[in-house]
Every structure is written in C-alpha cells, then in structure tokens.
PDB file of N, CA, C and O in Angstrom, chain B, residues numbered from 101:
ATOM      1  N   UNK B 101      18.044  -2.029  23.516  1.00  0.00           N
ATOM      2  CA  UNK B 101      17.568  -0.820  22.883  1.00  0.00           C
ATOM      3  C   UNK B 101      17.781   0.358  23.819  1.00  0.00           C
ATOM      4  O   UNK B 101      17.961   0.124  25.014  1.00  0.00           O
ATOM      5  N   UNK B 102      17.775   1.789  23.300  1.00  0.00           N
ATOM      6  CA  UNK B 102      18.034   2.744  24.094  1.00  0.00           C
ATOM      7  C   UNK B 102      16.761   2.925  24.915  1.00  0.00           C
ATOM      8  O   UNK B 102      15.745   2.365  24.505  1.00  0.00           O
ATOM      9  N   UNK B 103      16.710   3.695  26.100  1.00  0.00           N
ATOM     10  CA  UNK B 103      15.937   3.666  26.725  1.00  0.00           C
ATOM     11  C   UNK B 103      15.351   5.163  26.524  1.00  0.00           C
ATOM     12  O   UNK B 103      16.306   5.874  26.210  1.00  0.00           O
ATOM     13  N   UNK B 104      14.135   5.932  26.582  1.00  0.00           N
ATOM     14  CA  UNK B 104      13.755   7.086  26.435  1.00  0.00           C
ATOM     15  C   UNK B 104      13.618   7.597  24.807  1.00  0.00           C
ATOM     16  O   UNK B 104      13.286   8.743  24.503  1.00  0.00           O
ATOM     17  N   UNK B 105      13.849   6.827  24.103  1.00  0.00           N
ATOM     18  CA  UNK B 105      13.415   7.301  22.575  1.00  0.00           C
ATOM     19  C   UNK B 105      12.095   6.702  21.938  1.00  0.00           C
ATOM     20  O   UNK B 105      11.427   6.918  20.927  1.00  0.00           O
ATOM     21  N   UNK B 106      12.054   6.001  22.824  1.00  0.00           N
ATOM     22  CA  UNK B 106      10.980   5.341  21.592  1.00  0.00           C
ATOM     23  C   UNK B 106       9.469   6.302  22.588  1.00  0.00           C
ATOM     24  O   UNK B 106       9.453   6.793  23.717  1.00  0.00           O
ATOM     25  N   UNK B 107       8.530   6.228  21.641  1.00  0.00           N
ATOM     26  CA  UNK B 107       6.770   6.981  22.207  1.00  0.00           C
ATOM     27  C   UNK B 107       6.619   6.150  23.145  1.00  0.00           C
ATOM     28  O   UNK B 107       7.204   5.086  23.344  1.00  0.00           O
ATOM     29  N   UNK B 108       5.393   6.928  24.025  1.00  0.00           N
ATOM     30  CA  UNK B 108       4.863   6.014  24.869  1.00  0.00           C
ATOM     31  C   UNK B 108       3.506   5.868  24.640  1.00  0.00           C
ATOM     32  O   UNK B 108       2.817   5.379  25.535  1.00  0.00           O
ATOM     33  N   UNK B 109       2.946   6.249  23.464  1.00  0.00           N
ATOM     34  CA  UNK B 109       1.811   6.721  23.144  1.00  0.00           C
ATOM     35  C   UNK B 109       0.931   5.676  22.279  1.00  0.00           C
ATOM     36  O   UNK B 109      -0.205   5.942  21.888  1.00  0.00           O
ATOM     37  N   UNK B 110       1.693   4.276  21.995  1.00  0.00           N
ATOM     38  CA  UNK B 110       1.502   3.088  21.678  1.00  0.00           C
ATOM     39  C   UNK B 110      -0.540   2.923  21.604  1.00  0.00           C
ATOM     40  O   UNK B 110      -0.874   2.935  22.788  1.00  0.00           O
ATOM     41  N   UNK B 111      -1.472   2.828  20.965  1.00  0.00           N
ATOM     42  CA  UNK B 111      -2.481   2.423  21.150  1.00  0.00           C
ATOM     43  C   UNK B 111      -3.322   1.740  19.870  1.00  0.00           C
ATOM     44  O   UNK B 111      -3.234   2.345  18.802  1.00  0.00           O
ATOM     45  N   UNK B 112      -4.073   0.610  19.904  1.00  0.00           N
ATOM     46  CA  UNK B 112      -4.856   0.075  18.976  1.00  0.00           C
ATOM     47  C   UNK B 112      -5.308   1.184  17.910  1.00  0.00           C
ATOM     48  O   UNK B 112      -6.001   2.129  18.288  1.00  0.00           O
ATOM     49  N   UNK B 113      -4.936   1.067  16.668  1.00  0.00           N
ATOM     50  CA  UNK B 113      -5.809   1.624  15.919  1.00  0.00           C
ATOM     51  C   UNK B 113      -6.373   1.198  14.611  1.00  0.00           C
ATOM     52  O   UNK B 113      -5.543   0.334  14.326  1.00  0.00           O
ATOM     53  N   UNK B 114      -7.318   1.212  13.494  1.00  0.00           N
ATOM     54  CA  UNK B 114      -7.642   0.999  12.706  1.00  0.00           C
ATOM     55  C   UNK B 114      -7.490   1.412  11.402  1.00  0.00           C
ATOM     56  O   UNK B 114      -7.971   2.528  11.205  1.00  0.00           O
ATOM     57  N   UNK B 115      -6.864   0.762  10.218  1.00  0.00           N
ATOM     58  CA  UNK B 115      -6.244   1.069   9.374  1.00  0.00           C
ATOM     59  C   UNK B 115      -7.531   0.528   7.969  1.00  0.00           C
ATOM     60  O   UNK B 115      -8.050  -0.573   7.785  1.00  0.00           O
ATOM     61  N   UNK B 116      -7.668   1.658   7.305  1.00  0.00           N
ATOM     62  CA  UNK B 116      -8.932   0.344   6.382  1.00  0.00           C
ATOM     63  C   UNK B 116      -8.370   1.218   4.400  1.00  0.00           C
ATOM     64  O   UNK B 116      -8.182   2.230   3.725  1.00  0.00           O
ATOM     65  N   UNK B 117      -8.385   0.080   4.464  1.00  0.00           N
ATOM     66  CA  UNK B 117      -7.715  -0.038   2.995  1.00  0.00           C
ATOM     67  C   UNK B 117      -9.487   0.248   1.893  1.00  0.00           C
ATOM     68  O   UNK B 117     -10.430  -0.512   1.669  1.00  0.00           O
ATOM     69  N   UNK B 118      -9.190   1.751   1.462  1.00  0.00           N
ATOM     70  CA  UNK B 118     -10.595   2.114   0.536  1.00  0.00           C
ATOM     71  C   UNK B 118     -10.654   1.270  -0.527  1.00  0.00           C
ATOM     72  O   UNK B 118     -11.753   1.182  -1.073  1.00  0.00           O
ATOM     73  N   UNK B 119      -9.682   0.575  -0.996  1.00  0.00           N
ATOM     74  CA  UNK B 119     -10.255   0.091  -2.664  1.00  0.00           C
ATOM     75  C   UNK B 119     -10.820  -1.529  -2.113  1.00  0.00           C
ATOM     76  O   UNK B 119     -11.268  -2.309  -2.953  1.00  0.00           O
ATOM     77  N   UNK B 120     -10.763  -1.820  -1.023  1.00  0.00           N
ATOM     78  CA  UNK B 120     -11.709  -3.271  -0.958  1.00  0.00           C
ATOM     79  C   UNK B 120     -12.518  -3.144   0.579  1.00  0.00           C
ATOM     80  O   UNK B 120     -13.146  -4.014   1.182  1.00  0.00           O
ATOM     81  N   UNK B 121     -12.326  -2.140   0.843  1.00  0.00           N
ATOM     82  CA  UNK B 121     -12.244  -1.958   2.051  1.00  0.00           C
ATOM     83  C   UNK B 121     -12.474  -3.106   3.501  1.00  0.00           C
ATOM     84  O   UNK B 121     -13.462  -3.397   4.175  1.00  0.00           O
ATOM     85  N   UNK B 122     -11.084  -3.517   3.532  1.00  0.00           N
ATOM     86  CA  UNK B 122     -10.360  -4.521   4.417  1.00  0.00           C
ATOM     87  C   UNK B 122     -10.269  -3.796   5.500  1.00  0.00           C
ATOM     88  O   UNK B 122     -10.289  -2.631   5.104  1.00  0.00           O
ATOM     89  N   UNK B 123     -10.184  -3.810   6.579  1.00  0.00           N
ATOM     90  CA  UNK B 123      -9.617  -3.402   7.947  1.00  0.00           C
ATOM     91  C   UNK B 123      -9.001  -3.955   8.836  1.00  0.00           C
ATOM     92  O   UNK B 123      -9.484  -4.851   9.529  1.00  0.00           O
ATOM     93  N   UNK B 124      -7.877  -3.519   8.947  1.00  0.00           N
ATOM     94  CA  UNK B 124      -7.228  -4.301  10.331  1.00  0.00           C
ATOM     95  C   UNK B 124      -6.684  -3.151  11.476  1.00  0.00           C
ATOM     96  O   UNK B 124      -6.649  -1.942  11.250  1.00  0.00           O
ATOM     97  N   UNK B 125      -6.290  -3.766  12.680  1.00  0.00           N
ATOM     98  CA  UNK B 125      -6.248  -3.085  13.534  1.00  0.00           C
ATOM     99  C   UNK B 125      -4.955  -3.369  14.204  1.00  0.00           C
ATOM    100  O   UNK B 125      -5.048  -4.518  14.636  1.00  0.00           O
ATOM    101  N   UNK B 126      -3.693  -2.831  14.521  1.00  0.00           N
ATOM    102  CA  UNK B 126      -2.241  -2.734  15.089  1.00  0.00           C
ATOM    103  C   UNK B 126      -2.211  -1.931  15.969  1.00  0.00           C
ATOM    104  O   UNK B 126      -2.971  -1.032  16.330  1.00  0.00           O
ATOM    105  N   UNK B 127      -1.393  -2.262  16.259  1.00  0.00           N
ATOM    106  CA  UNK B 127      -0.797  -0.340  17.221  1.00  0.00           C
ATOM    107  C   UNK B 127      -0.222  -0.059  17.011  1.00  0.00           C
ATOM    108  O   UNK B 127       0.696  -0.725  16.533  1.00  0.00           O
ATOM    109  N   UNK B 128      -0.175   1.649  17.212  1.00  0.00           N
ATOM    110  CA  UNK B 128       0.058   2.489  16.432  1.00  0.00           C
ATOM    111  C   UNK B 128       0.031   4.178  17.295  1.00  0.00           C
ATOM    112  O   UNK B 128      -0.679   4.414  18.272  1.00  0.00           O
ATOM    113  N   UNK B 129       0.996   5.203  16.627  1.00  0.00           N
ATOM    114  CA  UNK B 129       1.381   6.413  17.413  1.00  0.00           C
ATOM    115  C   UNK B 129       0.380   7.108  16.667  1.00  0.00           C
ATOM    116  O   UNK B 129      -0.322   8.031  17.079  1.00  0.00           O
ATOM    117  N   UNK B 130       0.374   6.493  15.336  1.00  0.00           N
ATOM    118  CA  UNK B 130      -0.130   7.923  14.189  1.00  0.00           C
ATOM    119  C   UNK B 130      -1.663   8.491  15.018  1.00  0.00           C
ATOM    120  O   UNK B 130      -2.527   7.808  15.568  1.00  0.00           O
ATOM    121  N   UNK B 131      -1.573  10.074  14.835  1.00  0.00           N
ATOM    122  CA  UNK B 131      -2.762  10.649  14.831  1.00  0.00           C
ATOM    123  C   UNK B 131      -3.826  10.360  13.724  1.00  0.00           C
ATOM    124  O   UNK B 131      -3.665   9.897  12.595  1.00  0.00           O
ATOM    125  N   UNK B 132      -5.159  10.836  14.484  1.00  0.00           N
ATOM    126  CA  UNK B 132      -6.239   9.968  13.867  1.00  0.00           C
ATOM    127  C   UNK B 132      -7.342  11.075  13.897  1.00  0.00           C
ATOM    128  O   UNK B 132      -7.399  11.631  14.994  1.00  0.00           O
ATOM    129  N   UNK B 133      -8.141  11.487  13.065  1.00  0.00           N
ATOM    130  CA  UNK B 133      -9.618  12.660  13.099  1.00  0.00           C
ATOM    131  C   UNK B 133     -10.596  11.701  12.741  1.00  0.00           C
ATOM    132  O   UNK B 133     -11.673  12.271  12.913  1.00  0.00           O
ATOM    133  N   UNK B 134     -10.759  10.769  12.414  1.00  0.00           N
ATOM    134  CA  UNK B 134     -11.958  10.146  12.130  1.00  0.00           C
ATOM    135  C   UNK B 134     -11.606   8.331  12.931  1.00  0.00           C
ATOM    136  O   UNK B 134     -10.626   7.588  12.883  1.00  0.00           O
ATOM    137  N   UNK B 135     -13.180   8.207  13.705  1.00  0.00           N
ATOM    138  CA  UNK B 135     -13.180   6.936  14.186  1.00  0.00           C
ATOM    139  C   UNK B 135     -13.728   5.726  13.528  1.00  0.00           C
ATOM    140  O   UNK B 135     -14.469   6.007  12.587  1.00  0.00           O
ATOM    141  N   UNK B 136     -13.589   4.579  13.734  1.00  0.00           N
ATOM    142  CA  UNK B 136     -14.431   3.358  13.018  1.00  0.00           C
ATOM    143  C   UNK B 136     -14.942   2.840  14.189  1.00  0.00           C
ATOM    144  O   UNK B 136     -14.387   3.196  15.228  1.00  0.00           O
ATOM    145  N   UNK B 137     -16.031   1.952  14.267  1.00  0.00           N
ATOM    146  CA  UNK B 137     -16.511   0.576  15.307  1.00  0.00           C
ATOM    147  C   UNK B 137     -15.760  -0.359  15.098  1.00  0.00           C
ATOM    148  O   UNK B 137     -15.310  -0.060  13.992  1.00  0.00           O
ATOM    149  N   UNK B 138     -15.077  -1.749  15.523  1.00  0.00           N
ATOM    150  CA  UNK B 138     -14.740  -2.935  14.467  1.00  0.00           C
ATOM    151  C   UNK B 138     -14.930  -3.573  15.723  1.00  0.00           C
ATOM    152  O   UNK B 138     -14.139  -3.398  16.650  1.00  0.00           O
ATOM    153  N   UNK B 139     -16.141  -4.455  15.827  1.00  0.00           N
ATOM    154  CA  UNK B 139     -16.982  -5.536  16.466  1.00  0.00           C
ATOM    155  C   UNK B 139     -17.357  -4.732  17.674  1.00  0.00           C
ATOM    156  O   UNK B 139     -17.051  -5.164  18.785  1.00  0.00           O
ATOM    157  N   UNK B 140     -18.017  -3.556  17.539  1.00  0.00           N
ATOM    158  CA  UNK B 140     -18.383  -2.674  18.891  1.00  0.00           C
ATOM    159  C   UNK B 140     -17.551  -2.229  20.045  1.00  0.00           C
ATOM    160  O   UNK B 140     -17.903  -2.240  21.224  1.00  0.00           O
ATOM    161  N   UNK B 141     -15.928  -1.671  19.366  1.00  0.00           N
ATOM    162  CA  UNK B 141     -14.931  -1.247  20.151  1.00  0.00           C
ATOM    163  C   UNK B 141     -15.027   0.187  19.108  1.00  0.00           C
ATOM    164  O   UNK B 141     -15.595   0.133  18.018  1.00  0.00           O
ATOM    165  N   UNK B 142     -14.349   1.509  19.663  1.00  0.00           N
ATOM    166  CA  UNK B 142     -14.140   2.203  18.419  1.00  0.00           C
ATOM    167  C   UNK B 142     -12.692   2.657  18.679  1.00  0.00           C
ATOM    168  O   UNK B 142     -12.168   3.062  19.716  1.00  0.00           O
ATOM    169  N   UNK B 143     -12.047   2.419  17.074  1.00  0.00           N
ATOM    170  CA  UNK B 143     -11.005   2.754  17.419  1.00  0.00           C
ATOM    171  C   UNK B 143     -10.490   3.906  16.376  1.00  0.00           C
ATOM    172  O   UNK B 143     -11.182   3.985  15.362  1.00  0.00           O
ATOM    173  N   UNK B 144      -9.663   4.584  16.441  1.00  0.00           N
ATOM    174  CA  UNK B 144      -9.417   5.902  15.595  1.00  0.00           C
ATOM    175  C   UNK B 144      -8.760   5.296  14.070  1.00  0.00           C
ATOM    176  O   UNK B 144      -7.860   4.455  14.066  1.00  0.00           O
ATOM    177  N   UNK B 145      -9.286   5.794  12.963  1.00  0.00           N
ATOM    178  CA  UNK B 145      -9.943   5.307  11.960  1.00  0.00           C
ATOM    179  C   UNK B 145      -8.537   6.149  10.748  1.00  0.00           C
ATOM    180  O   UNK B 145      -8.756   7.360  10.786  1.00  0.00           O
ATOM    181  N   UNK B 146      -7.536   5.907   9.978  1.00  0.00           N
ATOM    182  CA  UNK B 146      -6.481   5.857   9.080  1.00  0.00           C
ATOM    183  C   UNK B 146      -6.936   5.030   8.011  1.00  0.00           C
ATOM    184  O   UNK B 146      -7.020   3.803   8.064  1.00  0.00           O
ATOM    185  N   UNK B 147      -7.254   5.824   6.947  1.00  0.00           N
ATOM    186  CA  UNK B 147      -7.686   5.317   5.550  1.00  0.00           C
ATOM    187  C   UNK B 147      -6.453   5.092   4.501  1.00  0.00           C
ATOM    188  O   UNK B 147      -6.038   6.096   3.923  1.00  0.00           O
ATOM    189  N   UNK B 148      -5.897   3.936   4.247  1.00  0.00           N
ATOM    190  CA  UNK B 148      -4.767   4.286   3.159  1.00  0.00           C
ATOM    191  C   UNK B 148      -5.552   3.673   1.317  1.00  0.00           C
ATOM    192  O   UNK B 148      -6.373   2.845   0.923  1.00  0.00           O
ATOM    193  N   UNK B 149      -4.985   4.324   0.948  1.00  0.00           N
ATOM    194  CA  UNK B 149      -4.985   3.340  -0.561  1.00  0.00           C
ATOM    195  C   UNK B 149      -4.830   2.067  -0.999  1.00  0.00           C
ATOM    196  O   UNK B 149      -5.403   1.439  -1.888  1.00  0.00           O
ATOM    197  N   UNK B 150      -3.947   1.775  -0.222  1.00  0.00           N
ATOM    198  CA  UNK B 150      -3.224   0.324  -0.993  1.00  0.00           C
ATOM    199  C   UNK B 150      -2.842  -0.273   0.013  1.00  0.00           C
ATOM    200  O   UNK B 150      -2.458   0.615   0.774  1.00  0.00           O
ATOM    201  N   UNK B 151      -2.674  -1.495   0.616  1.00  0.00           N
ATOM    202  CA  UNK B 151      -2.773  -1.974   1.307  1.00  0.00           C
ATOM    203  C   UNK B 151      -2.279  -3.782   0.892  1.00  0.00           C
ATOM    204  O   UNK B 151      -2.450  -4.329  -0.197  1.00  0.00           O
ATOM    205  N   UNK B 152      -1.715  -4.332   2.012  1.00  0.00           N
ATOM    206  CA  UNK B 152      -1.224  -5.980   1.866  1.00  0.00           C
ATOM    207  C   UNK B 152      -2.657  -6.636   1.125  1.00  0.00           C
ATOM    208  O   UNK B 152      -2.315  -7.133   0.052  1.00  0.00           O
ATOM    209  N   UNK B 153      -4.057  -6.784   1.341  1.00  0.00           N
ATOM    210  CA  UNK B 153      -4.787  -7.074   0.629  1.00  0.00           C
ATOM    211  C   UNK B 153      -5.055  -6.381  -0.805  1.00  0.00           C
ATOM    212  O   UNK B 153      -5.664  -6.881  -1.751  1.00  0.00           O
ATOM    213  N   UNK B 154      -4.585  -5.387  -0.751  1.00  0.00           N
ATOM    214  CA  UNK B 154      -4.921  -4.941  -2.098  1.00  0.00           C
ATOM    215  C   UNK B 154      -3.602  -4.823  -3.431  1.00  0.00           C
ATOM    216  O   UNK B 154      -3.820  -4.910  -4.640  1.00  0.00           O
ATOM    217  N   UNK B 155      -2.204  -4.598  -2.742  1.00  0.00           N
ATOM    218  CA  UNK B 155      -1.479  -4.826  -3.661  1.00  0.00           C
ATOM    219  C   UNK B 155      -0.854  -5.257  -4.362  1.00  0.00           C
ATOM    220  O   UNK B 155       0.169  -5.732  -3.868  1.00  0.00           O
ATOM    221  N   UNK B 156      -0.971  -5.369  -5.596  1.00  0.00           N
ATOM    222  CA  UNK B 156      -0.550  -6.564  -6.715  1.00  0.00           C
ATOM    223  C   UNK B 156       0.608  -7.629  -6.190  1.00  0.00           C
ATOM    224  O   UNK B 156       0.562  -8.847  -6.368  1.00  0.00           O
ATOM    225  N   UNK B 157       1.845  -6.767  -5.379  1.00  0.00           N
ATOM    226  CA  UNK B 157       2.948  -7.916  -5.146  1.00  0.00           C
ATOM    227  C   UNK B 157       2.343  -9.174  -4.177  1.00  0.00           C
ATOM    228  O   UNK B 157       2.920 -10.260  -4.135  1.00  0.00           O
ATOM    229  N   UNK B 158       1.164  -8.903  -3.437  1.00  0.00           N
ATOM    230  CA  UNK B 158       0.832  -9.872  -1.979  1.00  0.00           C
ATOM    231  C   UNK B 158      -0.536 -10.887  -2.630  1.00  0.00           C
ATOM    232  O   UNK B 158      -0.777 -12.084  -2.475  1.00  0.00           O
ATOM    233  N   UNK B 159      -1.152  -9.971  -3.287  1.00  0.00           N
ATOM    234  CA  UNK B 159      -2.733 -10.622  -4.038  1.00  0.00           C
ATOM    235  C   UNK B 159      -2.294 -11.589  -5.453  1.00  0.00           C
ATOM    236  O   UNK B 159      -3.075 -12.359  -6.011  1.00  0.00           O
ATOM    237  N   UNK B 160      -0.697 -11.313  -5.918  1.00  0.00           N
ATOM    238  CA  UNK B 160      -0.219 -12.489  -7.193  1.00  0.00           C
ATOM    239  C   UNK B 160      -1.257 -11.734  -8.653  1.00  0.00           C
ATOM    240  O   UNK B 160      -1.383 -12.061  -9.833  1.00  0.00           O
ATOM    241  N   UNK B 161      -1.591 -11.091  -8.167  1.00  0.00           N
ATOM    242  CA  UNK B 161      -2.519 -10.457  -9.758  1.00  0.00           C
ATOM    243  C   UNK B 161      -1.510  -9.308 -10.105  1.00  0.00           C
ATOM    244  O   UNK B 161      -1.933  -8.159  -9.973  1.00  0.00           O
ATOM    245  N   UNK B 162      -0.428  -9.463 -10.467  1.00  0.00           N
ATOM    246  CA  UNK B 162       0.571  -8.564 -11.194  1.00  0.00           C
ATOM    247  C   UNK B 162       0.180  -8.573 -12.979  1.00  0.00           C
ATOM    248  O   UNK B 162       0.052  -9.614 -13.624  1.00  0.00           O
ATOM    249  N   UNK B 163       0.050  -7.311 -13.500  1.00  0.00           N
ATOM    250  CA  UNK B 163       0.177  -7.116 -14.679  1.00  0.00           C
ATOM    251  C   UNK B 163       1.362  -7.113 -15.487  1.00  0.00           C
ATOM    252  O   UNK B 163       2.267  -6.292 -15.338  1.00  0.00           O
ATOM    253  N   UNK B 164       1.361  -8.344 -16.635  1.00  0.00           N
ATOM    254  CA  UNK B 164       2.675  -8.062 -17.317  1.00  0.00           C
ATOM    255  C   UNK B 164       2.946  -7.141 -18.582  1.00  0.00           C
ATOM    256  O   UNK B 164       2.173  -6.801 -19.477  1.00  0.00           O
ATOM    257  N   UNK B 165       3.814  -6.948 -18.448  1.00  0.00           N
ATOM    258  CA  UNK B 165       4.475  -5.377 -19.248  1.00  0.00           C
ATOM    259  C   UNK B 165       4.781  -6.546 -20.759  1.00  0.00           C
ATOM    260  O   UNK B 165       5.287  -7.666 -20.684  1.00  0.00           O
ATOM    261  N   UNK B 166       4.337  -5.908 -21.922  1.00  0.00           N
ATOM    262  CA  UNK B 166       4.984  -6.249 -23.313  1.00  0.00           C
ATOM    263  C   UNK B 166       6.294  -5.761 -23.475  1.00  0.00           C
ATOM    264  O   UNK B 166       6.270  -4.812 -24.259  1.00  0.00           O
ATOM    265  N   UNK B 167       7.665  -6.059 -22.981  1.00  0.00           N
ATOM    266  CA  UNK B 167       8.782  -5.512 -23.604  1.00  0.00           C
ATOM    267  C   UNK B 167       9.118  -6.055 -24.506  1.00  0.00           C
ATOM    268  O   UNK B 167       9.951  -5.341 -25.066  1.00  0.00           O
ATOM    269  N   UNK B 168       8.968  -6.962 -25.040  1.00  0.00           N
ATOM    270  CA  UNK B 168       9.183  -7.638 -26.067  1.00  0.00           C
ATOM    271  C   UNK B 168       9.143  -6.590 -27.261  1.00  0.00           C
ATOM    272  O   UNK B 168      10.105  -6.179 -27.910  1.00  0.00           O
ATOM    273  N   UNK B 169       7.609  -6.207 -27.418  1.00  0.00           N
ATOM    274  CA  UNK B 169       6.987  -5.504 -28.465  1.00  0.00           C
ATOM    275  C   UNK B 169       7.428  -4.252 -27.958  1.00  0.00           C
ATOM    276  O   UNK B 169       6.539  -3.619 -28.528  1.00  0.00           O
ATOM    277  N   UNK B 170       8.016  -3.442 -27.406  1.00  0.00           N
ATOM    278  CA  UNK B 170       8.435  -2.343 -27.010  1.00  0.00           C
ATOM    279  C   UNK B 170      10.166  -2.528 -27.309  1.00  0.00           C
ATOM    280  O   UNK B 170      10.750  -1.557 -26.829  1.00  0.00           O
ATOM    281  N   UNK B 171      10.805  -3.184 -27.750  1.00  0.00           N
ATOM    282  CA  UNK B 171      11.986  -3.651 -27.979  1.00  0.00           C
ATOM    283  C   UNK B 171      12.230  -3.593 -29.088  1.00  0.00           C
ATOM    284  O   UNK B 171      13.249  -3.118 -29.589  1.00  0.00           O
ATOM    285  N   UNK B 172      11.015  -4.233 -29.804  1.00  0.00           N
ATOM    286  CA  UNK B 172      10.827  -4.121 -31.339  1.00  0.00           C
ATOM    287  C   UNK B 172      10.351  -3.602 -32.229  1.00  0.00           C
ATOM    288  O   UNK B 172      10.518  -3.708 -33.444  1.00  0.00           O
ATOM    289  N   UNK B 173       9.266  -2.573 -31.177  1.00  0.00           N
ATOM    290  CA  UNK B 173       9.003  -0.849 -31.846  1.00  0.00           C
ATOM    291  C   UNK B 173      10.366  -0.421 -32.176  1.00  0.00           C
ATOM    292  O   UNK B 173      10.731  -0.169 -33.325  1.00  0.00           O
ATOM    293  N   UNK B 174      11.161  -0.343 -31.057  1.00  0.00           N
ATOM    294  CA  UNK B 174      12.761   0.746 -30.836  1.00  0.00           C
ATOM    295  C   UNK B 174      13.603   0.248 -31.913  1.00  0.00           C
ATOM    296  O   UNK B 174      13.974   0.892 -32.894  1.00  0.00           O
ATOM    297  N   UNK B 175      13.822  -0.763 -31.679  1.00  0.00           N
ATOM    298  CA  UNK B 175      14.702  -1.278 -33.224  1.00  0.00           C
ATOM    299  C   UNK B 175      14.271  -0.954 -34.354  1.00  0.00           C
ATOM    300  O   UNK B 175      15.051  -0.554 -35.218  1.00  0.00           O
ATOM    301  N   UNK B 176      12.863  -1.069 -34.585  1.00  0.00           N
ATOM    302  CA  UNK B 176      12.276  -0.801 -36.056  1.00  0.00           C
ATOM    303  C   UNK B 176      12.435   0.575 -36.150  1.00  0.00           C
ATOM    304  O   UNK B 176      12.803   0.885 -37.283  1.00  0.00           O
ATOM    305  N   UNK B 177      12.265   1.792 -35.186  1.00  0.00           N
ATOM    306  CA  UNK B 177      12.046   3.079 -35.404  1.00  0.00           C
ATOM    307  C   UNK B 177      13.319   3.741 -35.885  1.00  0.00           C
ATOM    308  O   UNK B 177      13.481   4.578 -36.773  1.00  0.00           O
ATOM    309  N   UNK B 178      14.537   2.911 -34.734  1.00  0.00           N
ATOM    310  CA  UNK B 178      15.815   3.736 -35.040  1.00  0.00           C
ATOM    311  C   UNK B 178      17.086   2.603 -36.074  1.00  0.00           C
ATOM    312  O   UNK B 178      18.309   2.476 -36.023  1.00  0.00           O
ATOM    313  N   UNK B 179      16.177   2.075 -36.786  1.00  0.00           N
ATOM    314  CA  UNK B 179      17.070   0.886 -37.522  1.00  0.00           C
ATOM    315  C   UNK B 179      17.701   1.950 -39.012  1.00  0.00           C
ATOM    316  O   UNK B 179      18.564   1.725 -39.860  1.00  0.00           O
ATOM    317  N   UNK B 180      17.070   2.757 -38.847  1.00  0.00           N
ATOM    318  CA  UNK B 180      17.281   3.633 -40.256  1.00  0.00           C
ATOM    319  C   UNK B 180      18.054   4.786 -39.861  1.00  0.00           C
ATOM    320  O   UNK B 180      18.059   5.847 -40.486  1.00  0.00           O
ATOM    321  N   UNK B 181      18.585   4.596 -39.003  1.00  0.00           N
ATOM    322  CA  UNK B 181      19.873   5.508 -38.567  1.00  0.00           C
ATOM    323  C   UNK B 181      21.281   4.569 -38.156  1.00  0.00           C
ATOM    324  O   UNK B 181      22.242   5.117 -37.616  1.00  0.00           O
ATOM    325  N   UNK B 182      21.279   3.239 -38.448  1.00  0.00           N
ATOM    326  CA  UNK B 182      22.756   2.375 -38.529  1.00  0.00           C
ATOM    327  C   UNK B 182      22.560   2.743 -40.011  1.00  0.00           C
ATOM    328  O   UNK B 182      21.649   3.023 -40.790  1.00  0.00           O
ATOM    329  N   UNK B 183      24.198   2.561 -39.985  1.00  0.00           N
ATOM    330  CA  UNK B 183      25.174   2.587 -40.999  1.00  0.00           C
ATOM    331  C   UNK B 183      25.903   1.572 -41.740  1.00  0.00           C
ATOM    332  O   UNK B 183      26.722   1.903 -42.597  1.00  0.00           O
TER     333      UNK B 183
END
C-alpha cells in the first residue's frame, strides 16, 4: 500500500443503529458530537438508521412484491389498445 495516504486518526468508536437500537463498536476516522458508555468506556457516539441487524437483506425478513398481479393489472388496462 502507499505510504502517507491513509489517516492516522484511526480510533474506537460507537455506531448504534436507532430502529432496534443495537450497538457496536469499530474503528473509525468519522467525527463524532455526541458520546455513548458501552460497558463503562465512553466512546464517541454515530447514530445510523439501518444497520446489518436491522436490514431486511442480513435479518431474511424481506418483503415480497406482487408482480404477478401488477402484470395483470397492465395487460388488462392496455389490452384495449391491441389490434
């Protein structure tokens, strides 16, 4: 790898996913304004939305789409315009 590009600013931080609120902790460059505790350490605190615990592709709770019946709205609607 090249030498002098990458940060040096590397430090633990805490990432907590709001809709179940999961937390884990990596390292990480990103700036941080709000802190968490996680087992009486504190580390600077990144709230996202969605998250490996929370999103449908990793948790297997995917919603399936009717195309079927959306296939067969379209045909029925524009069947009266073939010739």
């Amino acid at each position: 790898m090249k030498k002098g590009i990458h940060p040096d600013n590397y430090r633990l931080v805490a990432f907590k996913d709001m809709s179940n609120d999961d937390v884990f902790i990596t390292k990480s460059t990103v700036q941080a304004k709000e802190k968490i505790e996680v087992d009486g350490v504190e580390y600077p605190l990144i709230k996202l939305e969605i998250s490996r615990t929370s999103h449908p592709y990793y948790t297997g709770k995917t919603k399936l789409v009717d195309t079927a019946g959306r296939i067969d709205k379209f045909k029925s609607k524009y069947a009266k315009f073939k010739k």
